[in-house]
N, C-alpha and C positions, 0 to 999 in steps of 0.2 A: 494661410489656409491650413486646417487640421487634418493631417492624414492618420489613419489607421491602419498597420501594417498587420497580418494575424498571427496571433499566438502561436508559441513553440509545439504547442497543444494541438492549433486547429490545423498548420500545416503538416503535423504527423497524422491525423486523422486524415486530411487528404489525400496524403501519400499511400496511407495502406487501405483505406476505404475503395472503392469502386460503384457507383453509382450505378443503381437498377434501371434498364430502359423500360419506354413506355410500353405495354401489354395489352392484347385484345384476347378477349375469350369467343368462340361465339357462343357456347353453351353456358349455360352456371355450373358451378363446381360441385359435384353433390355433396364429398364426405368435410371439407372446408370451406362450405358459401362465400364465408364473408373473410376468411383472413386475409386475402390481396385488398381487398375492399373497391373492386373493380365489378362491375357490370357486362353484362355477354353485349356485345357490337358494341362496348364506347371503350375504344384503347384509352390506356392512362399509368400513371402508375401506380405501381404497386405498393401498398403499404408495406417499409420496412418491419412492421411490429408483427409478420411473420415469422420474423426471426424469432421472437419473444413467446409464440408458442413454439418453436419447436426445440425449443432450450429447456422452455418449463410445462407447458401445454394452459399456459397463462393466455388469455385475448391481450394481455396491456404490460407495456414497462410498467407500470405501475402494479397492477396486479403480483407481477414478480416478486417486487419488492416487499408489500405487503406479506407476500407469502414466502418469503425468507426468512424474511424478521420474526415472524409471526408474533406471537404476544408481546415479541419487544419490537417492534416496527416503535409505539409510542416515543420508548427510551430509545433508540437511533434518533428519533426528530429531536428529541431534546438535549442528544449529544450532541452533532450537527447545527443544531441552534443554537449550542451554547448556553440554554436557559436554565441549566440546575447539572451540578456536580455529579458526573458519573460516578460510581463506584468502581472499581477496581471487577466486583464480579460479574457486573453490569456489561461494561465494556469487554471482558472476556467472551460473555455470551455473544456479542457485536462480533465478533472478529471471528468467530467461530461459525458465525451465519453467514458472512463476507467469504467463505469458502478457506477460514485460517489465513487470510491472507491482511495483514495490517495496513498494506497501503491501497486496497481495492478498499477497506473500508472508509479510511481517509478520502479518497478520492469522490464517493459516494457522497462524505460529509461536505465535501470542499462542495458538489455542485448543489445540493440542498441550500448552504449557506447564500448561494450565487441565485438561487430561485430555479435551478436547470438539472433538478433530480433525474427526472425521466430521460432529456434529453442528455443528461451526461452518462446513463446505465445505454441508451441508445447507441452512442458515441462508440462507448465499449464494444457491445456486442459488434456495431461495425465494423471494428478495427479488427476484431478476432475474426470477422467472416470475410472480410477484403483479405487479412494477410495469407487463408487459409486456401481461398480461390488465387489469390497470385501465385503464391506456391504451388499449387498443384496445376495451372495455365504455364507457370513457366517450364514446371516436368513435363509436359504434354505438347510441349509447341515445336520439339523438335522434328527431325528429319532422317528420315533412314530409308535407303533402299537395297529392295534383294539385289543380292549378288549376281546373279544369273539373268532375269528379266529385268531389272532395273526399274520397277514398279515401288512405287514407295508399300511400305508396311505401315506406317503408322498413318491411322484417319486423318482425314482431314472434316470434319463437325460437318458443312457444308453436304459434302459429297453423302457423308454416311447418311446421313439425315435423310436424303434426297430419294434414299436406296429403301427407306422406311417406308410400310403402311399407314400412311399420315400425310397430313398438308401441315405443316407449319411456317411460320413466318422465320425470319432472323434471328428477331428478338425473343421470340417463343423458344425455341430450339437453344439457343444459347442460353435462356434463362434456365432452362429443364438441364442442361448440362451443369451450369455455375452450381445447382443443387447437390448434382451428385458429385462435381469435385470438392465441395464441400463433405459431402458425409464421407468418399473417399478419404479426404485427409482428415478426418478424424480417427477415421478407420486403422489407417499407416502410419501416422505419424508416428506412433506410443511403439513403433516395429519400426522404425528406420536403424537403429543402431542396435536391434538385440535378436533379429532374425536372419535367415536368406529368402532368397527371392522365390524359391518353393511356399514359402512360410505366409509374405504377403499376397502371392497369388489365392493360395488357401483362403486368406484372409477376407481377398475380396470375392471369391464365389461363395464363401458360406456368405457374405452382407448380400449377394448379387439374390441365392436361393431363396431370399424373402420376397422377391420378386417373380417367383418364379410362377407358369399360368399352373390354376388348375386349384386355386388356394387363395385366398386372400391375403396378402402381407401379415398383416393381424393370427390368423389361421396359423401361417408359419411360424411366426415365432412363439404364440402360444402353445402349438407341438413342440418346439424345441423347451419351455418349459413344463410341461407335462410329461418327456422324456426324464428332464432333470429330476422329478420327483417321484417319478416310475409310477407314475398314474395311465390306468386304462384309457380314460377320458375325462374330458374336461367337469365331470362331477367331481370326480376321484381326485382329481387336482385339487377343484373348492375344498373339499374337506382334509387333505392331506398339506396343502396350503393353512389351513385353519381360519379360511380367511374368515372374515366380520363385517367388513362394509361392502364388497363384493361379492354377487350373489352367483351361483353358476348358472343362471339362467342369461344373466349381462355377459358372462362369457361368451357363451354362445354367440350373442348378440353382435360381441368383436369377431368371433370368427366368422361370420356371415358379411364381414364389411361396417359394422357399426364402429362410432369412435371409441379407439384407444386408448383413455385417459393415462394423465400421469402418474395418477392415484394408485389405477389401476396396477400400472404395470410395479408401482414399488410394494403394495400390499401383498400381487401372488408373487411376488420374489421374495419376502423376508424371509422366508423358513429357512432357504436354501443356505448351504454352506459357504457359501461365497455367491452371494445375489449379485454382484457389480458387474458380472460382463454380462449377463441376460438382460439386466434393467438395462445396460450399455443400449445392445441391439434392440432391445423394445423400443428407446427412443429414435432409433436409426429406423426400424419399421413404421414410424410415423412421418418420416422422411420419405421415404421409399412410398409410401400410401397416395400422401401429396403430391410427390414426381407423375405417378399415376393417376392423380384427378387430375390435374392442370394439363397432363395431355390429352385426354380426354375431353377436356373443356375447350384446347387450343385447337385441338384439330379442326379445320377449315372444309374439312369433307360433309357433304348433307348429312350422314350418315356417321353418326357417333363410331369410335372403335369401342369394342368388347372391352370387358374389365379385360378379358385372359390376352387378347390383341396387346392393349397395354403396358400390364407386366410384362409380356413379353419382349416391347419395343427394351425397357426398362432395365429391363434383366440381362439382356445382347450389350447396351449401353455400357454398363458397367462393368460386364467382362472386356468387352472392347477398350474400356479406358484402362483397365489392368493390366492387358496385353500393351498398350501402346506407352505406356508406365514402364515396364518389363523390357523393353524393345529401347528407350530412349534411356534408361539406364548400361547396357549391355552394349552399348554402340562405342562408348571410348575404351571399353575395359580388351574388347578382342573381336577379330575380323571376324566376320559370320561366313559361315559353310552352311552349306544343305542339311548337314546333321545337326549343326547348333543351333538353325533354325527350328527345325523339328523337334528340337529339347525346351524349346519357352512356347509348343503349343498349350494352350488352356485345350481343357475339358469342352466335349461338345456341347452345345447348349440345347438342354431339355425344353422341349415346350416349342422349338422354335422349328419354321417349316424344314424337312428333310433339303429338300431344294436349295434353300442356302446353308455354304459354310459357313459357321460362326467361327471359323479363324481364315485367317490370310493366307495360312502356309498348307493347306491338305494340297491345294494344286499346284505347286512348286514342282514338280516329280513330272506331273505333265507338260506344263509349258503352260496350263492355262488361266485365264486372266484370275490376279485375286479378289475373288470376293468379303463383303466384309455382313457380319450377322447386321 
């Protein structure tokens, strides 16, 4: 009898991958309809090729690819298939589309050859967004309590969740987290060995303040490049930008909540001196945009939450996983005191009701219970 054991391939894919649960909306999503490709009241799951916009702002692995390649997508097929001799400056262009990387091009080649393009670019991205969520689930899963009330400090997803403006399920709540330990660890990762811990806090309230009510995600981060180019407003930007295929009137149109393209965001950065950390967080505000529809769509209340309600869940969220980031690092290095607690408080969080603290430790002093934003 023939057994089939899987490849050295598909058991590393299984190990670092993590598997999306099934999802119910009960609303439609406004600013991303279709990228889950899920209906309001039929749970299901989710299309992974979410992923695939928010890498490239592509609908399709496939689409990606083509617009990698660009003119040379033809010449990859016929490297990859082998059917005519690359050239030497042929395949340099190739590897310089594959992100400079010679064996992401290979690999790409290998699954065309196999008939398993898309699902081998799929495979990929999986692996990057599983190892990215296991890493930052396993910084996040620890345990600390105050010294004094013996109250744990670090959330527990469950409970905070529960403390929120919002009905969500399990799998809803957990999937809107896995998002943001995701853009999280993109965020820290490139700062794990070249900052301190002031540095990645920073880090993550300037990603958190895209979130912030009162502004559109999109809003926010097109003021922070309009700062960059010391434009008045977003006119001032179009033409000091120089841009050409972007009109300041479609600005506008992002700051009010319309999509964000990818396009967009690489056109009004080229001028700048160093465009890569703006384009960075312009991709990461379309992150953030998303966290924000899907709860909005998830929420199980008659009554939709506010764009500003939202962000704000959103924005408490990711301070709260920074702080609890901060806290499970700081636990083997030295015993905590009432001051050293008060030395890893975050910033109050704007936007969010006076009524709650957005940190754990303001009521330490009194004895009374921690609240968490």
């Amino acid at each position: 009898m023939e057994t089939h054991t899987p490849s050295a391939a598909q058991t590393l894919l299984d190990a670092l991958s993590r598997p999306l649960d099934p999802l119910r909306l009960r609303r439609q999503m406004q600013l991303f309809p279709t990228i889950l490709g899920l209906r309001p009241g039929q749970p299901g799951l989710p299309s992974d090729e979410f992923l695939a916009n928010f890498l490239s702002g592509r609908r399709s692995y496939q689409a990606i690819l083509r617009r990698g390649f660009g003119k040379d997508f033809k010449n990859f097929q016929n490297y990859a298939l082998q059917r005519v001799e690359t050239t030497p400056a042929v395949r340099a262009r190739l590897v310089e589309a594959a992100g400079g990387d010679e064996q992401v091009l290979e690999t790409l080649a290998q699954c065309t050859r196999a008939g398993a393009l898309t699902a081998g670019l799929s495979h990929l991205v999986r692996m990057a967004e599983g190892t990215a969520f296991q890493v930052m689930a396993a910084l996040l899963s620890g345990s600390l309590k105050c010294p004094h009330c013996k109250r744990e400090l670090i959330s527990r997803p469950a409970l905070w969740w529960s403390d929120q403006p919002c009905a969500l399920g399990t799998a809803e709540y957990r999937f809107i987290d896995r998002i943001l330990y995701d853009v999280l660890a993109i965020t820290l990762l490139p700062l794990v060995m070249r900052s301190n811990w002031d540095q990645k806090i920073a880090a993550v309230a300037h990603l958190a303040s895209l979130s912030e009510p009162g502004a559109h995600p999109f809003r926010r981060w097109l003021d922070l490049v309009r700062k960059a180019y010391r434009a008045k407003d977003l006119t001032a930007l179009a033409a000091r930008a120089r841009l050409e295929d972007t009109q300041p009137e479609t600005l506008q149109r992002c700051s009010r909540g319309e999509m964000l393209t990818v396009e967009t965001i690489q056109e009004v950065t080229a001028a700048l001196a160093n465009p890569q950390p703006l384009r960075e967080l312009g991709m990461r505000s379309r992150v953030l945009a998303f966290a924000v529809d899907f709860l909005v769509a998830a929420d199980d209340r008659p009554e939709a939450l506010t764009q500003d309600a939202a962000q704000a869940v959103i924005q408490a969220r990711l301070l709260r996983l920074g702080q609890d980031l901060r806290f499970n690092f700081v636990k083997p290095v030295r015993p905590l005191t009432r001051a050293g607690l008060y030395s890893l408080e975050l910033h109050p969080i704007r936007g969010v009701s006076p009524n709650v603290s957005p940190s754990p430790i303001r009521n330490l002093s009194t004895g009374a219970v921690h609240s968490e934003p």
